[in-house]
N, C-alpha and C positions, 0 to 999 in steps of 0.2 A: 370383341370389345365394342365396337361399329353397333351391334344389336343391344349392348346393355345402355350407348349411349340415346339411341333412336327410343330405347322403353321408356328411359328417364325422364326425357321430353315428352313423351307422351304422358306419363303420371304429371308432370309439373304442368303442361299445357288444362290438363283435364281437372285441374286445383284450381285453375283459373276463370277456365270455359265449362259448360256442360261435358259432360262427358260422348256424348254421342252428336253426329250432325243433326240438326233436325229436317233438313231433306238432302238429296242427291246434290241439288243445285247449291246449295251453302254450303258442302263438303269439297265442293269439285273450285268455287271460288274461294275456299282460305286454300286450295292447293296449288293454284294458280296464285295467288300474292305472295305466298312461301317461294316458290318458282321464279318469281318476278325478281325479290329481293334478290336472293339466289345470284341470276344474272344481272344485277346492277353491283352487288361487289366484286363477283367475277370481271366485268368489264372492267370494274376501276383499278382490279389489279392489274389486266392486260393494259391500260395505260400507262401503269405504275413502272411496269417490265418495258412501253415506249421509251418513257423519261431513262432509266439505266442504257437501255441501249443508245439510244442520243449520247447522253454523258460520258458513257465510255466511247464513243464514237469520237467525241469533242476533247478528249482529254480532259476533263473537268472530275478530279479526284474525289472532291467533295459528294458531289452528288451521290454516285453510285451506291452507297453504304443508305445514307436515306431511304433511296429506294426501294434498296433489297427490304429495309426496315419495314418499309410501309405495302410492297408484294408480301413481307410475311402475314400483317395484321390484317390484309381483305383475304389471302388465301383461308385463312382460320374465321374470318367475319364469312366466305364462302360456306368451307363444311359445315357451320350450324347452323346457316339457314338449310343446307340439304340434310341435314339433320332432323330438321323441321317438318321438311319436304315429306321425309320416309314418314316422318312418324302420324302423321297429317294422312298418308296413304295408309296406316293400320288403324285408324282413328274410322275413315270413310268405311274399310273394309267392316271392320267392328261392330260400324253402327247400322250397315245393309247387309251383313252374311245371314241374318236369321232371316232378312223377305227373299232371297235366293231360294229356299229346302223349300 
């Protein structure tokens, strides 16, 4: 499921962009900004998971449910940008496996 979703992205990126990198060095910097994003929604979750444990720490009922709310939408904001990640590594691979032979 994980491979049909990583292809998808790849066709839908490549409707938008060329299809190939046009050097090493543009391929390896969209994978590194893929990357980048990546760990800025991951971080904003692990703050997200702060705020819950405070709240539930403080007794403050309220909270807790927000946050799991909003730990759900960066964990899923997480996987596609690594979604992105992969598909951005088959993209690079794609566009240098024929100067490798």
């Amino acid at each position: 499921m994980i491979e049909k979703m990583i292809k998808r992205e790849l066709r839908r990126a490549n409707t938008i962009h060329r299809d190939r990198f046009a050097s090493m060095h543009e391929g390896e910097s969209v994978i590194r900004e893929e990357i980048e994003e990546a760990l800025d929604d991951f971080e904003t979750m692990q703050t997200r998971h702060s705020w819950l444990w405070l709240s539930i720490k403080n007794r403050n009922e309220d909270i807790p449910f927000k946050s799991v709310e909003k730990i759900r939408v960066y964990a899923i904001e997480t996987i596609k940008e690594l979604i992105q990640v992969a598909a951005m590594c088959d993209k690079f691979t794609k566009s240098f496996e024929e100067d490798e032979k």
